[in-house]
N, C-alpha and C positions, 0 to 999 in steps of 0.2 A: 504494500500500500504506500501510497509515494504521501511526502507529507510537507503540505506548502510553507513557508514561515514571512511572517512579515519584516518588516523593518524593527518594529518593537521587541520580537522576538531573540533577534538579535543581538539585543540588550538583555533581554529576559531570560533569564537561563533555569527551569526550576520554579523553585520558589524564592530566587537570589535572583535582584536585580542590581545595577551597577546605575547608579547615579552620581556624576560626577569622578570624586576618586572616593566616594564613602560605597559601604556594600551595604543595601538594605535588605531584610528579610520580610516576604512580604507575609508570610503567613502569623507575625507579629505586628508589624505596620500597619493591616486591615482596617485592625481594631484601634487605632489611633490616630484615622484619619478623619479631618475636619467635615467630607458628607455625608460621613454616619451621623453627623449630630442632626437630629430632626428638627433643632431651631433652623438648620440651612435647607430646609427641604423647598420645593415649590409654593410660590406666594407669599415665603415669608420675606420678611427686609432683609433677613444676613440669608447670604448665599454662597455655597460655594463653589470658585470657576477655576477649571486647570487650564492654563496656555504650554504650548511644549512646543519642540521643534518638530520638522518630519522622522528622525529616528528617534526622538521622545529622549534624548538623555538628558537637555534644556529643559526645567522646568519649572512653571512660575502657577502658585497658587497664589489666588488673592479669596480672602474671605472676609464678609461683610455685604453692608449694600451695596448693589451696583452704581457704578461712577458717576459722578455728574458731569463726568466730561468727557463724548465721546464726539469724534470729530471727523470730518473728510477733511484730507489734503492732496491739490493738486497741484503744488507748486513741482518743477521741474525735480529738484533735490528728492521728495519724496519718489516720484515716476521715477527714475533712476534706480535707488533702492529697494524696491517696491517689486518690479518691472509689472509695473501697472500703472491703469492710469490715471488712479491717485492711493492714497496711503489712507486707512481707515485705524486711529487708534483710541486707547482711553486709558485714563490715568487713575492712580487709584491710591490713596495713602500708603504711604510704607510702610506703617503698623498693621498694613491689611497683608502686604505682598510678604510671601516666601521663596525663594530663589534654590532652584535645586541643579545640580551639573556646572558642568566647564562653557565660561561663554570668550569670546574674542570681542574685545572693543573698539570700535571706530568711531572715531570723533570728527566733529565737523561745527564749524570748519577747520582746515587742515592747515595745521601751526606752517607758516612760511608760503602758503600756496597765495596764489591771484586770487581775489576775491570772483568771487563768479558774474557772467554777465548776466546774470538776473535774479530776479526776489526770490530769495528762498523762506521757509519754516524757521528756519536756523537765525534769521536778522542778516546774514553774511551774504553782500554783495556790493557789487561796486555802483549799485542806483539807490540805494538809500543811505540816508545818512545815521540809521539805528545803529547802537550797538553790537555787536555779534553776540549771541545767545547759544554757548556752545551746546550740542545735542552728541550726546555717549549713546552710540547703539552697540546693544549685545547681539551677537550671532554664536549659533552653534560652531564649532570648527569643525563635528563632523557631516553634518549636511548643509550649513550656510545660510539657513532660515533666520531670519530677524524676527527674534522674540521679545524682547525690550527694552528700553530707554529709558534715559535721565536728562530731564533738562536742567541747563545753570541758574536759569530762570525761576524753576519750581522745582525747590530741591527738597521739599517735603512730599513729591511724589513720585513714583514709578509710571511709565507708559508701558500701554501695554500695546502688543498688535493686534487688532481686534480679530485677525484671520488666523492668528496663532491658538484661540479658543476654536476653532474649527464647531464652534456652536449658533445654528441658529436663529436660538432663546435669545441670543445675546442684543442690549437694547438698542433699535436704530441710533446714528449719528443724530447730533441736537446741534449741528452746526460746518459750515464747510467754508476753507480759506484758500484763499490764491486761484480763483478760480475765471482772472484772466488767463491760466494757462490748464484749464479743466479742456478735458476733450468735448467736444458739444453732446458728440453721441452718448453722454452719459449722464446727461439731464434727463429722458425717457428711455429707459431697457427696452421697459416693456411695449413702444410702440416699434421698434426696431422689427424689419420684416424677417430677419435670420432665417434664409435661404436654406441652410443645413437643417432647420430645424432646434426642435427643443428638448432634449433627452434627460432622461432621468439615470 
């Protein structure tokens, strides 16, 4: 019988998983994890949401209420990042956020480089006269996924990337910036004729 495994599996060995450079054991872990508690379950205020990377060794628990700040961005800096055509994230206090695995950071803007030719997220370009507002993004180093951020700005919070919860549930954006550089086609989806179709 052939036997498929996924990307998590790969991590998952057992009842031992490898999270960062710690060994958890999960058939201890189960039972002390923050969505067993039934105050986070459905409809209530505290809830709790896991963001990971695509092989899941990145991982970021926030527990509590969901954000009041979840946002589109479609300045170019994000689309680059992103490789979409804009960045969807939310922030969350850092008494909420738990950080689990090895992440790489990239800052920006980039100490000694030309300011960019146009408005970024970050404040750093060479058409405005703001401050630079540096932004620390974490990425996996094993599959390259951007899970989340620090800005210099609000350093009592965590960003998170809202595509990193790979959930649904998760509450629309309450607001969208830089959206002289928004692609048009992405003010209606859902009027879009998509030629190929629509699959599930």
């Amino acid at each position: 019988m052939k036997t498929n495994y996924s990307r998590r599996d790969a991590i998952t060995v057992g009842a031992l998983a490898v999270i960062g450079s710690r060994l958890i054991d999960h058939t201890t872990a189960q039972a002390q994890t923050p969505a067993a508690d039934p105050k986070s379950g459905p409809g209530s205020a505290i809830k709790t949401r896991v963001a990971s990377c695509n092989c899941g060794q990145l991982r970021v628990t926030c527990t509590g209420p969901d954000p009041d700040r979840v946002v589109i961005c479609n300045c170019f800096l994000c689309q680059k990042q992103t490789g979409s055509p804009f960045s969807l994230q939310a922030r969350f206090p850092n008494e909420q956020v738990k950080i689990e695995g090895k992440s790489t950071a990239w800052k920006f803007p980039i100490d000694g480089a030309k300011p960019t030719p146009y408005r970024t997220c970050a404040g750093s370009d060479g058409i405005t006269n703001s401050a630079a507002d540096v932004v620390t993004s974490h990425f996996c180093p094993v599959c390259g996924s951007t899970v989340y951020y620090y800005r210099k700005s609000d350093a009592a919070r965590t960003g998170v990337r809202v595509g990193a919860f790979a959930d649904p549930t998760f509450p629309p954006p309450m607001g969208s910036g830089f959206e002289e550089y928004k692609h048009p086609w992405t003010s209606n989806i859902a009027a879009l004729s998509m030629p190929l179709g629509h699959h599930q």
